[in-house]
C-alpha positions as CSV (number, residue, x, y, z in Angstrom):
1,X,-62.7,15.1,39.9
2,X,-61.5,12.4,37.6
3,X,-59.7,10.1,39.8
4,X,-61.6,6.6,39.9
5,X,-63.8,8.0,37.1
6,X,-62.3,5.6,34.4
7,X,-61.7,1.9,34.6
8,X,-59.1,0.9,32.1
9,X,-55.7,3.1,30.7
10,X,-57.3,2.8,27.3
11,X,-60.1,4.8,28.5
12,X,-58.0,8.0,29.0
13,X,-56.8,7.4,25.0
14,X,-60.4,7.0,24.2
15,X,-61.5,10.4,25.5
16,X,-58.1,12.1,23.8
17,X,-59.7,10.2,20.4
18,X,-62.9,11.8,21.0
19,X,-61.4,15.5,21.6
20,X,-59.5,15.3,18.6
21,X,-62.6,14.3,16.4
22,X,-65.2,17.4,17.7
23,X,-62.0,19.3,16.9
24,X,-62.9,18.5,13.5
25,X,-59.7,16.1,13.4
26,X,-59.5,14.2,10.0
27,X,-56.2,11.8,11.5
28,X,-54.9,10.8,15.0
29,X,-51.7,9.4,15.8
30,X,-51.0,7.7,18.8
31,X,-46.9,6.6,19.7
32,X,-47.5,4.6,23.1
33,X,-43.7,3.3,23.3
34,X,-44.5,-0.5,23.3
35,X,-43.4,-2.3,25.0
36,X,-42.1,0.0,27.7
37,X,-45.3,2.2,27.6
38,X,-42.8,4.9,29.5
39,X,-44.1,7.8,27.4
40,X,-47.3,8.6,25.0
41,X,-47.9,11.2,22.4
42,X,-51.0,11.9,20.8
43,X,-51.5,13.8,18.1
44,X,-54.1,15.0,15.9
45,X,-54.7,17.6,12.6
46,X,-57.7,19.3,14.2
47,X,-58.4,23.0,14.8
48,X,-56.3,23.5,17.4
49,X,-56.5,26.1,20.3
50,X,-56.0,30.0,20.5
51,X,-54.6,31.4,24.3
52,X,-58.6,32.0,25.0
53,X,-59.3,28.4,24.4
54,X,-56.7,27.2,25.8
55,X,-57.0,28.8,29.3
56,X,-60.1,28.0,29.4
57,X,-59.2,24.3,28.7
58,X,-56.8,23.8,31.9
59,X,-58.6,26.2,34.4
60,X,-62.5,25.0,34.0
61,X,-62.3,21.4,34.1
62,X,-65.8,20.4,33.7
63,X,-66.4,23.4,31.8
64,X,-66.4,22.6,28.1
65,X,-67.7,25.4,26.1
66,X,-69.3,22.6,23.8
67,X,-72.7,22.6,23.6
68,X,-73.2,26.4,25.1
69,X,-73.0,29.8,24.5
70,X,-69.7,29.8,24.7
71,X,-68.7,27.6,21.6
72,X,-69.8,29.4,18.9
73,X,-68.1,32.6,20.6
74,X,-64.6,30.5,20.8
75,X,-65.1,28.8,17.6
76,X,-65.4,25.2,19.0
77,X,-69.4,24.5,18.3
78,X,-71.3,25.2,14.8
79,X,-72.5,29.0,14.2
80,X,-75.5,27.2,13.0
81,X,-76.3,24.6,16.2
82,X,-74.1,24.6,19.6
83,X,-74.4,20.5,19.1
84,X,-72.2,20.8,16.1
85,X,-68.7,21.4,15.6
86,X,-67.9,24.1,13.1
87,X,-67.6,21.1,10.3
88,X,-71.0,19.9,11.1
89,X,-70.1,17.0,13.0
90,X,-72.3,15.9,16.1
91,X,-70.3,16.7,19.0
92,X,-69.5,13.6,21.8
93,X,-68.2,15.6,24.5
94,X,-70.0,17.3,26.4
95,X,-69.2,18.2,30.1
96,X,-65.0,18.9,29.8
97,X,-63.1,16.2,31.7
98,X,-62.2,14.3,28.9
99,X,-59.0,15.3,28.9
100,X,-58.0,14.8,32.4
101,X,-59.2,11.3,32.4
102,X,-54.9,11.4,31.6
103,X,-54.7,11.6,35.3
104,X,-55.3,7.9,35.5
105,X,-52.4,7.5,33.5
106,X,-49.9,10.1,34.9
107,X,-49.7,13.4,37.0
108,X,-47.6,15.5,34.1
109,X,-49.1,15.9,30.9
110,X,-47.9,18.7,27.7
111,X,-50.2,20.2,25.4
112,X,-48.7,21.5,22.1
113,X,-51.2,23.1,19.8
114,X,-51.6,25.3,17.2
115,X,-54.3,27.3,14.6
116,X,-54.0,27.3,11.2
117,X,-52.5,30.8,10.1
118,X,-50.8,31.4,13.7
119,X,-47.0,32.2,13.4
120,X,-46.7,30.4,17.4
121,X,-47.1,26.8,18.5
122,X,-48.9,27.1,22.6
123,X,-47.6,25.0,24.9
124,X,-49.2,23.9,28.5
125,X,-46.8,22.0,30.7
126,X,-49.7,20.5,33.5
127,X,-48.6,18.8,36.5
128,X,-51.6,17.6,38.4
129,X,-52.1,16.9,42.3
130,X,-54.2,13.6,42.3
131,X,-54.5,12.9,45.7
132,X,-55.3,14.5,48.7
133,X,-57.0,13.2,51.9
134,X,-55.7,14.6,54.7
135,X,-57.7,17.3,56.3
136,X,-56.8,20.6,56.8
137,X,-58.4,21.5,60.0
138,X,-57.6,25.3,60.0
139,X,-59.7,25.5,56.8
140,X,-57.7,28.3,55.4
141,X,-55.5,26.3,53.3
142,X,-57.0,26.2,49.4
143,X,-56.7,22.7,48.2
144,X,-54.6,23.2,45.1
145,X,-55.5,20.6,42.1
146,X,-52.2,21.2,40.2
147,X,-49.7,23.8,38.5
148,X,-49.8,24.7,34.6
149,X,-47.1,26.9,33.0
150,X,-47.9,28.2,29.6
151,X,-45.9,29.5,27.0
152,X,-44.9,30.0,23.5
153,X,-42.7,29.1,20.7
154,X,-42.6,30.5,16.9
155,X,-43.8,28.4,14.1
156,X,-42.5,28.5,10.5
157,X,-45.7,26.3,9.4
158,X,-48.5,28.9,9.2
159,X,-50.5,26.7,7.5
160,X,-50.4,23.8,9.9
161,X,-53.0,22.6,12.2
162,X,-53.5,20.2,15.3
163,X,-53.0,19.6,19.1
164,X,-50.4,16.8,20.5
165,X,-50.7,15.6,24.2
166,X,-47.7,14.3,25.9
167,X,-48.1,12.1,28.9
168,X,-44.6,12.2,30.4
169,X,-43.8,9.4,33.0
170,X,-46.7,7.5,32.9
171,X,-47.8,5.6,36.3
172,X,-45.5,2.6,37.0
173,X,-49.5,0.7,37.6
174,X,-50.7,1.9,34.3
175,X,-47.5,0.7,32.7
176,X,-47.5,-2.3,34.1
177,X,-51.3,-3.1,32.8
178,X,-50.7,-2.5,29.5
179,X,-47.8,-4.8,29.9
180,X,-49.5,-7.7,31.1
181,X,-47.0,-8.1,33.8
182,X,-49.4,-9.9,36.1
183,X,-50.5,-12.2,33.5
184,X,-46.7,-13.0,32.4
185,X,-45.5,-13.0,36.2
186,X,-48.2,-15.7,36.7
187,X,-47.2,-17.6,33.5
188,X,-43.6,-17.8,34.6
189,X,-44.3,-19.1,37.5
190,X,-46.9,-22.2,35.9
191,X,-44.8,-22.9,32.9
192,X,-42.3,-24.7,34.9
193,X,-44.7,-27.0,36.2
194,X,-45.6,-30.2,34.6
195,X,-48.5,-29.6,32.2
196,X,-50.7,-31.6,34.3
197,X,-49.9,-29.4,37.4
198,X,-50.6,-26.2,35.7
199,X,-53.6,-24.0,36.9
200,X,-55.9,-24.4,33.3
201,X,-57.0,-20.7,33.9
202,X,-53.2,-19.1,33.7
203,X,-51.7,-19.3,30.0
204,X,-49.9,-16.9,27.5
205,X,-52.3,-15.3,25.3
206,X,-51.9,-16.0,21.6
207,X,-51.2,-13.1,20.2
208,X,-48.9,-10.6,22.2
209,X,-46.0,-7.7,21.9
210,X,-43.5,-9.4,24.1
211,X,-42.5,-8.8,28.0
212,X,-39.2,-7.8,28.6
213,X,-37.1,-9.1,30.9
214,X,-35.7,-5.7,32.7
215,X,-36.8,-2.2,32.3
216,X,-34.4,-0.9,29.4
217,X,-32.7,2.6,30.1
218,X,-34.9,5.6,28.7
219,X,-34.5,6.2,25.2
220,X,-32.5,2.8,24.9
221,X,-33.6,1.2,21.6
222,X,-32.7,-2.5,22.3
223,X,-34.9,-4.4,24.3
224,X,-34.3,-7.9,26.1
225,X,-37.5,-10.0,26.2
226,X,-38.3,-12.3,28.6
227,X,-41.2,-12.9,26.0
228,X,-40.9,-12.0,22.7
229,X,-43.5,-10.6,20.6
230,X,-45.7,-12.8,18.6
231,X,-47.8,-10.4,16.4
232,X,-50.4,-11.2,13.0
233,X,-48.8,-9.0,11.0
234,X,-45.3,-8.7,9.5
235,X,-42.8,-5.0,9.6
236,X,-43.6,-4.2,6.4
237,X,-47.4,-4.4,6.1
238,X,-49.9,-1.3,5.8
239,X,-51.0,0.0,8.9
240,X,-55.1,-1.1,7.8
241,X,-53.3,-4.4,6.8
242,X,-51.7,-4.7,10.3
243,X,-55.5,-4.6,11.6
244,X,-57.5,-6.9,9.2
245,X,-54.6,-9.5,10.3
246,X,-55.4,-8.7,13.8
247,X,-58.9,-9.2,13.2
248,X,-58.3,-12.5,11.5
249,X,-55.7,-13.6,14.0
250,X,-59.2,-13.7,16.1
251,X,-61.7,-15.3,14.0
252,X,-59.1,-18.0,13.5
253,X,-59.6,-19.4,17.3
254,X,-62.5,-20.9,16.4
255,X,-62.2,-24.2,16.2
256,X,-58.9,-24.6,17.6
257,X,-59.0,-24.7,21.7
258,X,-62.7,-23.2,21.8
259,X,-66.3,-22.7,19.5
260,X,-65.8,-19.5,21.0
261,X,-62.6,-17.4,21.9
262,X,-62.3,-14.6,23.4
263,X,-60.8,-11.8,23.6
264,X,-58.7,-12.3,26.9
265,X,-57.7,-15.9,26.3
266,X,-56.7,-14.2,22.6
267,X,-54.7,-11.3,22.6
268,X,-52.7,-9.3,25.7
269,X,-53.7,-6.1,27.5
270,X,-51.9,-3.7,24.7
271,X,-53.3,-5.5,21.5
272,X,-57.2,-5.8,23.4
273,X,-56.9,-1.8,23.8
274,X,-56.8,-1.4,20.5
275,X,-59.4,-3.5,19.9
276,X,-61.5,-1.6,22.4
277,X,-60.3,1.3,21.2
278,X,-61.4,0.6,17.6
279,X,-65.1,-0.9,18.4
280,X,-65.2,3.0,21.1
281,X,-64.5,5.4,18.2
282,X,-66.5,7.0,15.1
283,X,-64.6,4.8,13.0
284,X,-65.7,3.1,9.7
285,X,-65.7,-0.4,9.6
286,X,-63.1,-3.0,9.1
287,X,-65.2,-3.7,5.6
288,X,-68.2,-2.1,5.3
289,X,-71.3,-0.7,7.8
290,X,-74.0,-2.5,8.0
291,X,-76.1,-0.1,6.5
292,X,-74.3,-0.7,3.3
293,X,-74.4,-4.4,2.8
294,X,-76.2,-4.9,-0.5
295,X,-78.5,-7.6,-2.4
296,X,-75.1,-9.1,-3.5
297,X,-74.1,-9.9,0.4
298,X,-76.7,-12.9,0.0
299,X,-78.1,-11.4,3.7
300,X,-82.3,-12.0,4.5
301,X,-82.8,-8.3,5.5
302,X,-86.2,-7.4,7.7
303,X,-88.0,-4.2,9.0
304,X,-88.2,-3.9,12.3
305,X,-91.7,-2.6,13.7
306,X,-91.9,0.0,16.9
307,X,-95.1,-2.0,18.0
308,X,-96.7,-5.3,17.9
309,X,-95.2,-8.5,19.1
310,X,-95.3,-10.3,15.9
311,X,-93.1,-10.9,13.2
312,X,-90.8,-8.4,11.5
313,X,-91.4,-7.4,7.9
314,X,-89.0,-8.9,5.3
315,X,-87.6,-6.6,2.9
316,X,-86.5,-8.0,-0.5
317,X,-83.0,-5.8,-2.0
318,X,-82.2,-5.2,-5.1
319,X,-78.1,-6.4,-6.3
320,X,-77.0,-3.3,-5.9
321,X,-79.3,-1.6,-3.2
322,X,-77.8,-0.5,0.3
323,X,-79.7,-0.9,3.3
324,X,-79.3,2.4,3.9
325,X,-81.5,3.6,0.7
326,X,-84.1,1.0,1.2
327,X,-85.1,1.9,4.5
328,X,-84.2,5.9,4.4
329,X,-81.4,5.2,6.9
330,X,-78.9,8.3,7.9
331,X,-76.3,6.3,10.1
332,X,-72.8,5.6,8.8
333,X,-73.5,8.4,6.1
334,X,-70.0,10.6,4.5
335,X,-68.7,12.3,7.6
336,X,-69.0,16.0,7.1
337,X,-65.3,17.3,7.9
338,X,-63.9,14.3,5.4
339,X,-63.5,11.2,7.4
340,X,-61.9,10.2,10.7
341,X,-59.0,7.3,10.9
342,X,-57.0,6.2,14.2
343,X,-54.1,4.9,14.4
344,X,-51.5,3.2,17.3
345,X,-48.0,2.3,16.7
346,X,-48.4,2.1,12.8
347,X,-52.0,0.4,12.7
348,X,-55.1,1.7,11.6
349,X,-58.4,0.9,13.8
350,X,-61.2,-0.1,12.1
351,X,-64.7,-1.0,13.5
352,X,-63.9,-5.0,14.1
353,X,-67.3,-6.1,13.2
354,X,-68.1,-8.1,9.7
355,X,-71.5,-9.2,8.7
356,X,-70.6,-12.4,6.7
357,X,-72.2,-15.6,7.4
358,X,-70.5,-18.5,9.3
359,X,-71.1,-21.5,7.4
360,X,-72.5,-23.8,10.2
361,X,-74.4,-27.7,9.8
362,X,-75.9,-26.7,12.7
363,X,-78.5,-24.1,12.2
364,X,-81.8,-24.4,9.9
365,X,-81.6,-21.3,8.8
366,X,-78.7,-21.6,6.2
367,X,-78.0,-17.5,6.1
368,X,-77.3,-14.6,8.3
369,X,-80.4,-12.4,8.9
370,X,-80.3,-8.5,9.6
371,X,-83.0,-6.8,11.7
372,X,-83.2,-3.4,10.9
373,X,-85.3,-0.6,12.7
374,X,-85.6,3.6,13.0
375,X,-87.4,5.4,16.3
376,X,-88.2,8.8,16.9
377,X,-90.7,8.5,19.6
378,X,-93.1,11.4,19.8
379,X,-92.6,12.9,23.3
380,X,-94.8,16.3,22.7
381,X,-97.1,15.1,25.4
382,X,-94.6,14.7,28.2
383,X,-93.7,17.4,30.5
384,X,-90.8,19.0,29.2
385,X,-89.4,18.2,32.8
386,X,-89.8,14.3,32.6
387,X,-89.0,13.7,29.0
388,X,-85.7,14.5,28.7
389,X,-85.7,16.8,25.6
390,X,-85.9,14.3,21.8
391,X,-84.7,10.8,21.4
392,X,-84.0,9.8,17.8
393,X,-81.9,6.7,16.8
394,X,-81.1,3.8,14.5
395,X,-80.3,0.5,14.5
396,X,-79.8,-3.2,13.5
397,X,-79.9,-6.4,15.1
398,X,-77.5,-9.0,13.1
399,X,-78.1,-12.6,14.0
400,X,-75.4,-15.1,12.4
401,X,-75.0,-19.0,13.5
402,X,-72.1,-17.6,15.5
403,X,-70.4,-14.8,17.0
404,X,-67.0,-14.6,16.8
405,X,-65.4,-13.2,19.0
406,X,-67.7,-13.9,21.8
407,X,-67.2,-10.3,23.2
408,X,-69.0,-8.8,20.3
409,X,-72.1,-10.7,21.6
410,X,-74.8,-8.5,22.8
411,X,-75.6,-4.7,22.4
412,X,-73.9,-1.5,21.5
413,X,-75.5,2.2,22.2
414,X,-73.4,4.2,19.6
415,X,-74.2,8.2,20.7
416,X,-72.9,10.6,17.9
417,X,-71.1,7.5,16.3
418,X,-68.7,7.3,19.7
419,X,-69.2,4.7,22.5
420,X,-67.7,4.0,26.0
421,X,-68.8,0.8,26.7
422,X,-68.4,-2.7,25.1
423,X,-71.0,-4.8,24.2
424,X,-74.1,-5.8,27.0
425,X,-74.6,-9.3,26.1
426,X,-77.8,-9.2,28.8
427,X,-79.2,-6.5,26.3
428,X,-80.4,-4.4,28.5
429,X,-81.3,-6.8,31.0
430,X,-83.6,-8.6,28.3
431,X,-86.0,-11.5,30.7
432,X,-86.6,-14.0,28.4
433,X,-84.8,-16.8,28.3
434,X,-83.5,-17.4,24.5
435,X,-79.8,-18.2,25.7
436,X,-79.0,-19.9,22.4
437,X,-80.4,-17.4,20.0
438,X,-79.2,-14.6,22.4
439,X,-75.7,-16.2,22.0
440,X,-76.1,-15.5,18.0
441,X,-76.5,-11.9,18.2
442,X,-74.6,-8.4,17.3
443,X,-76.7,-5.6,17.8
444,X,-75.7,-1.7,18.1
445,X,-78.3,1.4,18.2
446,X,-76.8,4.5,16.7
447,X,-78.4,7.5,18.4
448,X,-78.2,10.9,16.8
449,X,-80.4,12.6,19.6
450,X,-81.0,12.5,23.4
451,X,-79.5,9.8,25.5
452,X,-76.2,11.2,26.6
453,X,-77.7,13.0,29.4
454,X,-78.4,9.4,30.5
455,X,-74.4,8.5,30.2
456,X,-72.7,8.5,33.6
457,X,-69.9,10.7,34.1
458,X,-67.4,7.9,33.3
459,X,-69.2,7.4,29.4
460,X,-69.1,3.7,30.3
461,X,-72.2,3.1,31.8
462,X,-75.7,4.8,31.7
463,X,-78.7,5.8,34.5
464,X,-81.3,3.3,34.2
465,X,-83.7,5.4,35.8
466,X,-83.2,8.3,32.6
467,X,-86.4,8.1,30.5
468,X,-84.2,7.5,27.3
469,X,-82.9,4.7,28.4
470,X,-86.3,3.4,29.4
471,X,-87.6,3.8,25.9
472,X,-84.4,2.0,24.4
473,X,-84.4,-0.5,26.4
474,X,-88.2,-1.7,25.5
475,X,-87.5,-0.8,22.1
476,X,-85.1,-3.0,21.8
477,X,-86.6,-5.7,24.2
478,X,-89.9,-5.5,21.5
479,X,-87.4,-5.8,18.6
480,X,-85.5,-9.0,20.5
481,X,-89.2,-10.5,20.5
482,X,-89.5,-9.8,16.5
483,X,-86.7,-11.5,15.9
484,X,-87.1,-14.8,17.8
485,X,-90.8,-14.9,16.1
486,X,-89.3,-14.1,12.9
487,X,-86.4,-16.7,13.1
488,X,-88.5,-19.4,15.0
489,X,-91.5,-19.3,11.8
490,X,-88.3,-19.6,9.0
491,X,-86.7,-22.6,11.0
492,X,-90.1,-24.8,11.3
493,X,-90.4,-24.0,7.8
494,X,-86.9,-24.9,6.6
495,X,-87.4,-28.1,9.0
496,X,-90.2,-28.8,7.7
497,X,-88.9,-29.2,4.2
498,X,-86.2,-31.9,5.1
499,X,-85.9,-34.7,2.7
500,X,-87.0,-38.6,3.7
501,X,-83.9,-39.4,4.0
502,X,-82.7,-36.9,6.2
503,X,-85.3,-37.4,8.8
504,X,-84.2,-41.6,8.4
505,X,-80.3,-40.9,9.0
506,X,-81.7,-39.8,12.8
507,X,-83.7,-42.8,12.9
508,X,-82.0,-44.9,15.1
509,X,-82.9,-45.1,18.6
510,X,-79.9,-43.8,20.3
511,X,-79.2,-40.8,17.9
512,X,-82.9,-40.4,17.8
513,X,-83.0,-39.8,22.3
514,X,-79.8,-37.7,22.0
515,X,-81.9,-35.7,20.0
516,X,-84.7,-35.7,21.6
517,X,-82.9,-34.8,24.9
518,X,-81.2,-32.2,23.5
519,X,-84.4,-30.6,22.5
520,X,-85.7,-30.7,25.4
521,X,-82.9,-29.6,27.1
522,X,-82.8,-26.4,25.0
523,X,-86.5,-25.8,24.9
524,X,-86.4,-24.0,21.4
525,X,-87.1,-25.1,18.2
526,X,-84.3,-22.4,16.4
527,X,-82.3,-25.3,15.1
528,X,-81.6,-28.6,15.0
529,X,-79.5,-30.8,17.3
530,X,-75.7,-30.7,16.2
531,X,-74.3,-33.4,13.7
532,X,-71.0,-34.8,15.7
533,X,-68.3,-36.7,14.3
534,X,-65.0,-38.6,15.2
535,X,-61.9,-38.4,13.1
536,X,-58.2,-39.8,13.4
537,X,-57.5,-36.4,11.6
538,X,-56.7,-33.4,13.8
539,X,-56.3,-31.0,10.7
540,X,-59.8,-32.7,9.2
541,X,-61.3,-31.8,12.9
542,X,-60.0,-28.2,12.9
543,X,-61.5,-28.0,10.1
544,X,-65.1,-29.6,11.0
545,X,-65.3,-27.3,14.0
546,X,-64.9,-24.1,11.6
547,X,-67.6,-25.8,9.9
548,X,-69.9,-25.9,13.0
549,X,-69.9,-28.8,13.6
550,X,-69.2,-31.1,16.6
551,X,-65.7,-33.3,16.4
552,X,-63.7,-35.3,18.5
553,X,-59.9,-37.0,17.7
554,X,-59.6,-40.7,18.2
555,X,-56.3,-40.1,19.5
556,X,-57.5,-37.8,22.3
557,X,-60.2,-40.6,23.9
558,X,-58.4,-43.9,24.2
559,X,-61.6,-45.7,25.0
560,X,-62.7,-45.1,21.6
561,X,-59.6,-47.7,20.4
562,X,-59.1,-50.1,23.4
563,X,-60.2,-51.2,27.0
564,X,-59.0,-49.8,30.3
565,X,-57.7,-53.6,29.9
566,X,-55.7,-52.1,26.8
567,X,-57.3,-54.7,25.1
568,X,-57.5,-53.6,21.3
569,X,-61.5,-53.1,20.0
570,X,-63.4,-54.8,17.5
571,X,-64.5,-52.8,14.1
572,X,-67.7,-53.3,16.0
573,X,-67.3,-52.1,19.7
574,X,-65.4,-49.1,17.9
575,X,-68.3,-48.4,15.9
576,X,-70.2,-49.3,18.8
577,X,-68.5,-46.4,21.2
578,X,-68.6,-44.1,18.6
579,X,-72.0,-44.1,18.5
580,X,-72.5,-43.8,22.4
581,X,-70.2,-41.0,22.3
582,X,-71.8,-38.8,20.0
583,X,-74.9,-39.5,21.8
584,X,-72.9,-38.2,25.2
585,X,-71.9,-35.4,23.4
586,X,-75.1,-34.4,22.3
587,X,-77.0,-34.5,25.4
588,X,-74.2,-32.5,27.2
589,X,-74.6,-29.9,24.1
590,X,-77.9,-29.4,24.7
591,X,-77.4,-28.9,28.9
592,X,-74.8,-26.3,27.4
593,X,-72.5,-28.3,29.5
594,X,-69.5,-28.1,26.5
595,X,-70.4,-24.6,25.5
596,X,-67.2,-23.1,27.1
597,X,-65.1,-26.0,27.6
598,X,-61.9,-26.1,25.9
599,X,-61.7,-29.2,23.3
600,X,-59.1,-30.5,25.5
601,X,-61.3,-30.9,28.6
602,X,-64.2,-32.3,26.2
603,X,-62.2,-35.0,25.6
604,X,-61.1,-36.2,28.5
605,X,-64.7,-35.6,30.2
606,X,-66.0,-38.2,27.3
607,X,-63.3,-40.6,27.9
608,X,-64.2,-41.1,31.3
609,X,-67.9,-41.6,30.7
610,X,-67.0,-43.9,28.2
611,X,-64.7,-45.7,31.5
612,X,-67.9,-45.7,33.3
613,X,-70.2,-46.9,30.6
614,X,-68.2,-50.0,29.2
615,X,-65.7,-51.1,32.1
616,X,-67.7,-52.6,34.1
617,X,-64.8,-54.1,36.2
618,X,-64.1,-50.5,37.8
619,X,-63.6,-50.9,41.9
């Protein structure tokens, strides 16, 4: 039943994450034996499981008690509410295969658990038959799923709690995933080649945790790298340390090979699993949630409206005011059973999502702005049938001059705090076209009832067709709308207050037609064309970039400092190309033509316009 179900080996640790937390889990441990990824372990402080439970566990996949009768009987749902676990926390599972999405990862799995107050540890030793496609004509043959042996141990530890999972001899595929091996088989085979020869789309990713050369013996501590690790953090840092390091390791792309990295160009397979990880689980936040950003976080906050096309309502905090008490928000509130943390390998996941402002010259706006909304659409009128039972959620919409990285571009449906798919950056397939200030945006939508009967079986993906999803999706659509109004009113505004001599630095006829192609390339009036510059400094660029803005190395475009001839320039036909570059480079910005393109390419794609513009001796 669960074969195919899941896309990535992450996602199988992702539904173990979520199991421990309805099991009122306060801590998770995760051991995956990086580099080798031979063997993982996770474990968790949660309620455990009694015989009952666990029987039930192994022989009714697709059978969770959660939610039904059932729970409250077996003590894994609230006495008070079947959607609550007995802590009060909202429950994400729902239909019991969560745990053998381990399938994808191996066929032979342990479960080790225990109650508090029980004087025996339960173990389940699972070996599960994946496949099977050959056809039994006779029809008397029972297809058999798997084999489960369970025993007991004694237990000194009355008072401890929890359930570990061992997946024992994990799939030589799955390994090799969360290895990269592909990626590094392909990067041994380019790096040989003279850089010019390379394929541009195979490199090494930045960040890493090694390949090895050859498969070390089991329980062999040394390793031989082909590729040795090159991590953000250092041995002895805290495990949240390890993570804000990781995080920063990120946001420190920008302005190095790209405006906008990414995640895949970034880190490797093992360290973007824990990103994914971290952004999937009911975690808190690598500082604070968004809810909680105050006056002091110098953010212009607005209401949202549930109808009308116009603008949204600002909302003016007070120093110390949360956004959470000024608009009677419940999301990201104290978690009943005492908080939840994750870690892998000795780091701690946080939520890796900030709200601060990137300083950019670019955008008319000067400050990050925070669209903020509630919806509890009244449904009493719909056949009980068609409606889908109640739909209640929060959530914000966070526009910034950039987002960084680009994968946390677009929206996130949080249900019960958990998710299982990244961000849409079409949010929700949105029609207008507002690529730029689309580009700008982090939105997620906490839903704390309904929806989840509109989640496909894999968690990843959702039925268009469910009527909750149909009232998201223009909620959000109508909010998307607010926004651009809103944002569009404060830049005329702002633009309209520049200074004389602001509007005479763009006075001169070419800068002024680079400008005025780029606006009309762009077709929005959300900010004004970008300021680009041309330095013999490559740290002074780097820097620039951070900045927003548009630079370009001398170095790095010969025609900038002589002929094709090699004839040195004059002050004046330096100056002179300068400014014809920048013009270039502006019009091309506003065709979104260097959006993507690594500085590198930019470069040498302006060099040889610059060829074609002065040589004129070119046969």
């Amino acid at each position: 039943m669960t074969d195919g179900i899941y896309r990535q080996p992450s996602s199988a640790l992702r539904e173990l994450i979520s199991n421990a937390y309805d099991a009122d889990a306060t801590e998770v441990f995760i051991e995956t034996d990086v580099p080798r990824f031979s063997q993982i372990r996770i474990r968790d402080n949660g309620a455990g499981m009694d015989e009952q439970m666990l029987a039930r566990l192994v022989y009714h996949i697709g059978g969770s008690s959660k939610r039904t009768r059932f729970g409250k009987a077996l003590g894994t749902t609230s006495a008070e509410s079947p959607e609550l676990t007995p802590k009060g926390r909202r429950l994400i599972g729902k239909i019991g295969i969560g745990l053998f999405s381990v399938s994808q990862l191996t066929s032979h799995f342990q479960i080790i658990t225990k109650m508090k107050g029980a004087s025996h540890r339960l173990i389940a030793d699972v070996i599960l038959r994946t496949y099977s496609e050959d056809i039994d004509e006779s029809g008397d043959v029972p297809f058999e799923s798997g084999s489960v042996k369970v025993f007991s141990v004694p237990a000194e530890d009355e008072e401890v709690q929890g359930t570990e999972i061992i997946l024992l001899s994990v799939r030589p595929r799955a390994r090799d995933i969360l290895r990269s091996k592909d990626r590094w088989l392909r990067w041994a085979e380019e790096e040989v080649l003279l850089p010019e020869k390379r394929d541009p789309k195979a490199s090494p990713p930045s960040w890493h945790v090694g390949f090895l050369l050859q498969e070390s013996k089991e329980g062999a501590v040394d390793a031989t790298y082909q590729y040795a690790p090159k991590i953000p953090w250092d041995g002895g840092d805290a495990p949240l340390s390890r993570f804000r390091k990781l995080f920063a390791a990120v946001a420190d792309q920008v302005g190095t090979t790209t405006e906008r990295p990414d995640l895949a160009g970034t880190l490797d397979t093992y360290l973007a699993a824990l990103w994914s990880l971290s952004l999937s689980a009911p975690l808190d936040y690598i500082d604070k949630h968004p809810f909680d950003l105050t006056g002091k976080d110098d953010v212009l906050l607005y209401k949202l409206r549930n109808s009308g096309r116009g603008k949204a309502d600002p909302v003016q905090l007070g120093e110390n005011q949360t956004i959470r008490e000024a608009l009677s928000l419940s999301s990201g509130a104290a978690d009943p059973a005492g908080g939840f943390r994750v870690f892998v390998d000795q780091v701690e996941l946080r939520r890796p999502i900030k709200f601060a402002y990137w300083p950019q010259k670019r955008t008319s706006v000067g400050k990050a702005m925070m669209f903020v909304g509630a919806y509890r659409p009244d449904l009493s009128k719909v056949a009980a049938h068609v409606r889908g039972g109640t739909l209640e959620f929060e959530g914000y919409l966070f526009l910034n001059s950039k987002v960084v990285p680009k994968e946390n571009n677009g929206v996130l449906i949080r249900i019960n705090g958990s998710s299982g798919a990244l961000f849409d950056d079409q949010f929700m397939k949105y029609q207008i076209s507002e690529q730029t200030r689309l580009r700008q945006i982090t939105s997620e939508i906490f839903v704390s009832s309904g929806l989840d009967a509109a989640l496909n079986i894999d968690r990843e993906s959702f039925n268009f067709a469910h009527p909750h999803y149909q009232i998201l999706s223009n909620w959000l659509h109508l909010s998307l709308r607010q926004l651009a109004n809103t944002h569009k009113a404060l830049g005329d505004a702002v633009r309209q207050a520049l200074t004389t001599q602001e509007r005479a630095r763009t006075a001169q006829k070419l800068e002024q037609f680079a400008q005025e192609s780029w606006m009309r390339a762009r077709r929005e009036d959300l900010e004004p064309p970008p300021e680009v510059q041309v330095t013999d400094k490559p740290l002074e660029a780097e820097f620039l970039r951070k900045a927003g803005a548009i630079v370009y190395e001398k170095a790095l475009v010969p025609m900038l400092i002589r002929s094709e001839r090699e004839t040195k320039l004059s002050a004046d036909d330096r100056s002179r190309r300068e400014q014809v570059l920048k013009a270039i480079a502006t019009v091309l910005d506003g065709y979104g033509v260097l959006s993507d393109m690594p500085y590198a390419k930019q470069h040498e794609l302006l060099d040889a316009l610059l060829v074609i513009y002065f040589e004129n001796n070119l046969k």
